[in-house]
N, C-alpha and C positions, 0 to 999 in steps of 0.2 A: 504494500500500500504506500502511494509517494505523503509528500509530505503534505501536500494540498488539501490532501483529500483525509487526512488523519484529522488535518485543525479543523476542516468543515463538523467532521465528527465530536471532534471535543470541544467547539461552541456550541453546536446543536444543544450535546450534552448541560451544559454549562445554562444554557438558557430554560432546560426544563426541571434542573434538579433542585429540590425545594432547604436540603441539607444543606447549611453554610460551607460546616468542614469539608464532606466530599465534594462541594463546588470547587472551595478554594484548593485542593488538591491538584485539580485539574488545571486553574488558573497560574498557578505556580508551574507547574511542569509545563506550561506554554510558556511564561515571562522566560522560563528557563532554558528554552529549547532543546526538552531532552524528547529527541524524538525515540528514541528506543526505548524509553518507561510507554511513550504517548501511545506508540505502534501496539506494545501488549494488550495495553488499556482500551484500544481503541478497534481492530485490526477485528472483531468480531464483535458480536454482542454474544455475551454470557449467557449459552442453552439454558432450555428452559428443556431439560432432558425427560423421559417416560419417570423419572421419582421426585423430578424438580429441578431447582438450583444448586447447584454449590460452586465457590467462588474466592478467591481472596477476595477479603474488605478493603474497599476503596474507592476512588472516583470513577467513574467510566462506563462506557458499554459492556465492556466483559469482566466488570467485580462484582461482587455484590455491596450494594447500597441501597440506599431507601428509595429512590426510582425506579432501579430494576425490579425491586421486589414489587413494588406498586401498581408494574406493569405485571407483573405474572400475576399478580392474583385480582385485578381487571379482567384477565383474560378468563381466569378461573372463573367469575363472577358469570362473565359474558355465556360462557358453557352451560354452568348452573341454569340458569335463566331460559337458555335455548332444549334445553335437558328436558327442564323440569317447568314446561308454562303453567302460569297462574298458581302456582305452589309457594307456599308459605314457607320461604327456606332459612337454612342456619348455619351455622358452621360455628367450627372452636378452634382454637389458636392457644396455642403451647410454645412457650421456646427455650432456652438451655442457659447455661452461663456464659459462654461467649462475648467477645465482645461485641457490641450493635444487636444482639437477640433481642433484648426488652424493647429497641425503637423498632426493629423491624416487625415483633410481632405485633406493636400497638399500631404498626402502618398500616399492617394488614389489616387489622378488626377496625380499622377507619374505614377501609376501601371498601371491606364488605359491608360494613354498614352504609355506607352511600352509595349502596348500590343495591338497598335494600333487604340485605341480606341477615339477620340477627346473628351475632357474633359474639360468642359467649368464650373470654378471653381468662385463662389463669394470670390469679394475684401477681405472682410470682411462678419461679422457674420450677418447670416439673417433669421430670423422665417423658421421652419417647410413648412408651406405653402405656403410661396414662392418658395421653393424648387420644391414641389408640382406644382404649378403652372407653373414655368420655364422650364420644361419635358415637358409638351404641348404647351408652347408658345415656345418654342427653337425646338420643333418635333427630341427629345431627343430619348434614346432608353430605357434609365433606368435612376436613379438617386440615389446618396446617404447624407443624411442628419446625420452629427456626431452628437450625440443631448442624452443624458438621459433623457429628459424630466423632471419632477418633483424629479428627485431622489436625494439622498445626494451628498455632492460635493464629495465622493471619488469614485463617479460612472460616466463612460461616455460608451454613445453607438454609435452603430451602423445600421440606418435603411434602408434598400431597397426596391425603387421604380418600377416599371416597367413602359413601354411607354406611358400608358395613365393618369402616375401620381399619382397611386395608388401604396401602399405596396404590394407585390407581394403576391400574393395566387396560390394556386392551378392549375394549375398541377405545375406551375412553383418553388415554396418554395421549396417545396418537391426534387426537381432535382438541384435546388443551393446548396441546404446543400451538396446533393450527391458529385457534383464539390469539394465544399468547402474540402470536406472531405478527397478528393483524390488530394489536391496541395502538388507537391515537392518539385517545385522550385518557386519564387515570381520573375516576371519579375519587373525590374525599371529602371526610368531614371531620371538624376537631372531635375530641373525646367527650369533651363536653356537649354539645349537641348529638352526639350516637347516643349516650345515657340518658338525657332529655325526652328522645324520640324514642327511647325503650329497644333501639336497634344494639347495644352495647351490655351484656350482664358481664360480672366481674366474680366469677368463678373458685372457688377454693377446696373446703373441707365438703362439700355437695357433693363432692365426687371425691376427693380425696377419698373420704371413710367408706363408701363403698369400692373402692379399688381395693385396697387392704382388708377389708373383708374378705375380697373374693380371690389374692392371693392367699389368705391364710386357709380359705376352706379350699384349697386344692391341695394339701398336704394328705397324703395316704395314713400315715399312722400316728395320728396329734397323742394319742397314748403313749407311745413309744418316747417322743418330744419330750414328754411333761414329766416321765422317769428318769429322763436322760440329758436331758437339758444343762444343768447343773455342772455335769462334770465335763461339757464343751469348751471351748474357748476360741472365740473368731477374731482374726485379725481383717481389718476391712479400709479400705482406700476409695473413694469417690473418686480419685484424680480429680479434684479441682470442679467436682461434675454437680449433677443435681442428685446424685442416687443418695445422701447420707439421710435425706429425710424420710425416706420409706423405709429403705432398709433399713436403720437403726430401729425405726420403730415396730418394724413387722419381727424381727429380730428379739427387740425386748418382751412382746406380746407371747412370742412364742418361750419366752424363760432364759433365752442364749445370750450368753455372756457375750459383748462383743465392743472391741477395741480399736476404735477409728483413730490411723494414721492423723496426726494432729495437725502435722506442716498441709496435709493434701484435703481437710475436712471442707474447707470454706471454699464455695465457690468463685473460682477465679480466672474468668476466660484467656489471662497470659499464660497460663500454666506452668509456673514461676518454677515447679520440681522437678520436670519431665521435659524432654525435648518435644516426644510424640504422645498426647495422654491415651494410648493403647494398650488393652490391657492384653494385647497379642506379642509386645514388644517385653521380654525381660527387663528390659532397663527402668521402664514404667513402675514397675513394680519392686523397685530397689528397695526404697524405705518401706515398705511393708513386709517385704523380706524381711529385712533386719527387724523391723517389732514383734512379726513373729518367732526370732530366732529367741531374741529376749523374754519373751511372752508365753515362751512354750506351747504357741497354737496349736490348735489342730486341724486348723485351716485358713491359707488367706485369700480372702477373695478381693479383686476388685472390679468396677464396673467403669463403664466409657463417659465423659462428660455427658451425655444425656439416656444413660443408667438402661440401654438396650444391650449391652455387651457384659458376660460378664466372663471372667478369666479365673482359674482359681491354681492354689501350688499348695500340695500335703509335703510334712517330713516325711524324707526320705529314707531308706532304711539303713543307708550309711553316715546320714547326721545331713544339717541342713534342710532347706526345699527343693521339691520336686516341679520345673512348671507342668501343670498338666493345658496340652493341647486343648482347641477347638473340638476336633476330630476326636479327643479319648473321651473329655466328658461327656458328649453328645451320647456314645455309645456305652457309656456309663448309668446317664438319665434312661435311655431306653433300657436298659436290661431291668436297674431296679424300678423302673414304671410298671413294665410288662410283667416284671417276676413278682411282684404286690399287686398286682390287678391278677393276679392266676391264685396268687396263696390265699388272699385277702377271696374268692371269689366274686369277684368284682369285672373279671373281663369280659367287655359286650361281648355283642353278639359278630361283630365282624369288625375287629379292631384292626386301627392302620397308624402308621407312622410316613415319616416325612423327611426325605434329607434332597439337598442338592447335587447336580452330576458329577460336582466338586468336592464333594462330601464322602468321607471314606465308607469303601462296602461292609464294615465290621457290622454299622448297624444295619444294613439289610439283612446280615446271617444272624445276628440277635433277634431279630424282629422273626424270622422266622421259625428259632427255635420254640418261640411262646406263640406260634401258631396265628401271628400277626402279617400282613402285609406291608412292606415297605415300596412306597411311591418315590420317583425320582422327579425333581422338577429343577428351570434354568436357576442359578445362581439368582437370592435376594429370597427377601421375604415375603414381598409380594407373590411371590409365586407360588410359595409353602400357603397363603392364604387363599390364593386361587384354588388350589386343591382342596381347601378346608371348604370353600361352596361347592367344589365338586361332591366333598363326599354329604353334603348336606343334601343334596338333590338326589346323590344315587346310594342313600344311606347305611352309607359308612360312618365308623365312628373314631373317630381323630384321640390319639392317646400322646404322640409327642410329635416336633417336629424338631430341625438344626439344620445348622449350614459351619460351615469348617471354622468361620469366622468368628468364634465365640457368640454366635448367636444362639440362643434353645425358645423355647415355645411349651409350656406347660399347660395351658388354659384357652378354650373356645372366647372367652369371652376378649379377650384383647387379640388383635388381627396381623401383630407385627415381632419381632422379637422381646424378650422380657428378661430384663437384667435381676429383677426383683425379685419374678417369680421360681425362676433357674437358680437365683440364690437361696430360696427357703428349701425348695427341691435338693439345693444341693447339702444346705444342714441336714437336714433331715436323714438323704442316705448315707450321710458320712455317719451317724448313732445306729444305725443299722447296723452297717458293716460292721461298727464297733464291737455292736452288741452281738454277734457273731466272732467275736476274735481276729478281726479284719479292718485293711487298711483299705482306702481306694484301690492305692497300688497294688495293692493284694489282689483284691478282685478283679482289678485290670488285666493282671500277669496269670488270670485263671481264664479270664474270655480271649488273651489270645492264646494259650496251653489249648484251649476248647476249637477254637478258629480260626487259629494259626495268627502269623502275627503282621501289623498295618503299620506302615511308615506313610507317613505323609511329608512332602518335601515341597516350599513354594519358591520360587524366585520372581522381585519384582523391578522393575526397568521405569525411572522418571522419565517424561519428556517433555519438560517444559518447553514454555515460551509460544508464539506463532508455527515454527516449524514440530514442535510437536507430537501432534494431531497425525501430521502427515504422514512423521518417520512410524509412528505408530500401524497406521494405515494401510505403509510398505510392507512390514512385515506379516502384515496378514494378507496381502495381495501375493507376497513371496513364495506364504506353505501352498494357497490353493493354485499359485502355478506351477508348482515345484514341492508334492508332498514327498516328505523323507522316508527313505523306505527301511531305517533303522533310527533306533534315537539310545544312546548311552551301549551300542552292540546289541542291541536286541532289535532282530524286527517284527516292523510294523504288519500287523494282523491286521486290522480294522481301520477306518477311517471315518468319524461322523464329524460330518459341515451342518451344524446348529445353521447358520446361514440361508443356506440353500436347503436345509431339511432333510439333507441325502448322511444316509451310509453305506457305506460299500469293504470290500476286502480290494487288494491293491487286482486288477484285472480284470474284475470281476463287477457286472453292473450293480449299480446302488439301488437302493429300497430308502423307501420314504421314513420319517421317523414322526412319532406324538411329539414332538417339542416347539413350543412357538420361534420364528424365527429372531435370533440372535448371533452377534458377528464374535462366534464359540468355532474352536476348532478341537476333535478329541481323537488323539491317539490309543488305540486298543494295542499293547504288544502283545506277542506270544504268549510268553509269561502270564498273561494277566493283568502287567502293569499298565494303570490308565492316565497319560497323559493332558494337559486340557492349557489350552491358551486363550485371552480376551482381554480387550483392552477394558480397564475397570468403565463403569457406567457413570464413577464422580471424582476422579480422580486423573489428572495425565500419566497416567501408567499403563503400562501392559503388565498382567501377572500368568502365569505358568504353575500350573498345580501338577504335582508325580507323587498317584496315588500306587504305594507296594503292596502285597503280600508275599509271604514266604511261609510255606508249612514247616511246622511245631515238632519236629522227628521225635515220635515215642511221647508225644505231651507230657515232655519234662522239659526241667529247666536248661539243663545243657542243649538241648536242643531248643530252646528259645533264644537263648545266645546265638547259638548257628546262627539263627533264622535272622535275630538284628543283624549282627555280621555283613550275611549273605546282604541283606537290602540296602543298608548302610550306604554296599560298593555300589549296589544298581543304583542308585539314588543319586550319589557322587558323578557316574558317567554322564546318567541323561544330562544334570545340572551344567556341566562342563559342555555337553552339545548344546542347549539352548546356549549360553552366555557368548557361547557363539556367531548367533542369530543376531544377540541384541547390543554386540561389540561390548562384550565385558573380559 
């Protein structure tokens, strides 16, 4: 883009944004003539992608600010409106600690309110899933949650829900961007006139205490708790997020002792302790390492600045903590879901579970030892909640869902991941296990003894700036013109292009597959080992997931050793061919 055509862009800008600061941002970086900030800033306008926005904060077409957001949920309004004629609509608005959350979420419950929309806005900042949850318990029409989730503190986004609680999919994403795309003018009103007109309510403990009721009554065995409770002890991290107001209190209600990281308690969108607040990242989770070592936990958990994510690490049996995986606890909730829904007598009548294509096969083999079904569906949680209507329509009954990324799903009643409720789930089976003379890791090192053992290995590639998108782009242009016909010395058996919707074996013609189209590419090797590449959907990255198995020789322990071993190496290879791919 020359430079003509950038400063056209950044007055236009300039002339409609109503923020001082983000104006004068832009103003400066013209007095200034940096045209390489102006170019990033300007060179696109910031997607309004199938889950929303997300964005570094600041002036421009492509950050997020108070204009942009103003226009996306304009456009949101515009759909609503055209969706749903002559309907009496509403929506809720949730947002995180961040910084710029509090004004973008009051931006938003402006715009829907002048746009006739009732917009019922929390007090203050509140986890992901309550947002979630408050759309069905309010019989909302849509919702929006300002949250970047795990990202750096110079990023904030923007997610959208639809009526039953879920990020909006198909047909519907697809025809918001269209909206989005075509706003000219942003309707608004101050906040004082949205409360006047009764188009503005101011949300709190209405919903707060029915959330937290309805995690605690999803707990299998509150007897077991209330004996056991006592001799717990949790170490707990918010990262700087909103989770320490639920969880401490669902926590204390349940008897469990539990011990918040004190430097990371208070919400603080610079996230002054951590580089990435992720509770996928070891480093994140440093200081509550060390309080749990002092503390003698028996568990540390923590969760993502807007308390969707949660991470947890048990002592290990040589001293220290253990981190446990996305991927191990997910297959951990299913076993002790499914194997208490079978002891307890309690398992319906055609129970199903839920993971991602990204998501390790452990719990597919789990799920089918307790005589349950496991569904695959694309990467995100929308999708995991697409299947939860499916199985309402074609009734089935929904017992756990996950996705590799520290996500889990305990409960029909919230439609998105839940940090909250995956944490009581996860107290609870850690006094289980206990109360059996077992560790997690105990029982983890018994379900792979049982079905052999699962390495998961990711590698992820930034691309920022203008170019990108692009380099991103190439690389998936590259495999489908150019698929590899081995990856780490193993080859390739199968080929599915999520994309195009084809699978095939390498000669041999393709068959269609159930998956909605996405720009996914998956390697099947001989072995078994399944490969997966995509560029993230909020993120400038491409990530690469290599999912192992290796059989358990004799289901002992020397041969579990083998078996890490053996995967370790396969792990290592493939790693070494992608990083190849993405010049590393």
């Amino acid at each position: 883009m020359d430079q003509q055509a950038i400063k056209g862009r950044a007055l236009d800008y300039i002339a409609k944004e109503a923020d001082t600061g983000f104006r004068s941002e832009v103003e400066e970086l013209l007095k200034a003539e940096d045209w390489k900030e102006l170019e990033d800033r300007f060179y696109r306008d910031l997607e309004f992608g199938t889950g929303g926005l997300r964005g570094v904060i600041g002036g421009g077409y492509n950050r997020m600010n108070s204009l942009v957001v103003g226009r996306a949920t304009q456009g949101l309004c515009d759909y609503l409106k055209k969706t749903f004629p002559g309907k009496s609509l509403s929506a809720c608005v949730a947002y995180d600690s961040r910084r710029y959350s509090p004004e973008f979420a009051e931006m938003t419950a402006r715009v829907f309110a002048a746009n006739g929309i009732k917009a019922y806005l929390f007090s203050s900042l509140r986890p992901t899933p309550e947002l979630s949850f408050a759309i069905r318990f309010l019989k909302a029409d849509t919702g929006i949650v300002v949250t970047a989730s795990h990202n750096p503190p110079k990023y904030n986004g923007y997610k959208a829900y639809w009526n039953d609680g879920s990020q909006v999919t198909p047909p519907h994403d697809e025809a918001i961007i269209s909206m989005v795309e075509a706003v000219k003018e942003v309707r608004s009103m101050s906040r004082g006139e949205a409360l006047m007109a009764g188009l503005l309510a101011i949300i709190d403990s209405e919903v707060d205490e029915p959330y937290v009721a309805m995690v605690k009554s999803k707990l299998l065995r509150p007897e077991l708790i209330k004996e056991m409770a006592s001799k717990a002890k949790i170490v707990y991290t918010p990262l700087h997020g909103t989770g320490a107001m639920h969880f401490e209190r669902v926590m204390k209600d349940l008897g469990l002792s539990v011990i918040t990281v004190p430097e990371q308690r208070e919400p603080d969108g610079a996230f002054p302790t951590v580089a990435f607040p992720n509770p996928e990242e070891s480093a994140a989770l440093k200081l509550a390492l060390e309080l749990g070592e002092r503390e003698k936990a028996d568990v540390v958990m923590a969760t993502d600045p807007d308390a969707d994510r949660l991470g947890i690490a048990v002592p290990g049996k040589d001293g220290g903590f253990v981190l446990v995986t996305g991927n191990q606890l997910g297959a951990l909730h299913a076993d002790y879901v499914l194997l208490t829904l079978k002891e307890l007598g309690l398992m319906p009548p055609r129970p199903a579970t839920v993971k991602t294509i990204v998501t390790t096969d452990l719990q597919a083999r789990v799920a089918e030892k307790y005589g349950a079904k496991c569904f695959e569906c694309l990467t995100g949680f929308k999708w995991i909640a697409d299947l939860m209507r499916r199985f309402e329509r074609e009734g089935l009954d929904y017992v756990y869902g996950t996705e590799e990324s520290y996500g889990h799903l305990v409960e029909v009643e919230v439609r998105d991941k839940d940090g909250i409720s995956a944490a009581a789930l996860t107290a609870e089976m850690t006094l289980y296990w206990r109360s059996k003379g077992k560790s997690l890791l105990d029982r983890l090192e018994e379900l792979y003894l049982e079905h052999g053992y699962y390495e998961e290995k990711s590698v992820n590639k930034y691309f920022e700036g203008p170019s990108g998108m692009d380099i991103m782009k190439g690389i998936m242009e590259g495999y489908r013109k150019s698929q590899p016909e081995s990856l780490g010395g193993i080859k390739v058996a199968r080929i599915r292009d999520v994309k195009t919707g084809l699978e095939w074996q390498p000669g041999v013609a393709a068959t269609k597959i159930d998956l909605p189209s996405s720009d996914v590419i998956q390697w099947m090797l001989e072995d078994g080992t399944k490969v997966t590449v995509r560029p993230s959907g909020t993120e400038p990255k491409i990530k690469y997931y290599v999912l192992l198995r290796s059989e358990v020789a004799g289901r002992a322990a020397a041969g579990l050793t083998a078996a890490k071993a053996e995967a370790a190496a396969k792990a290592a290879a493939i790693v070494a061919d992608i990083r190849k791919v993405i010049g590393e």
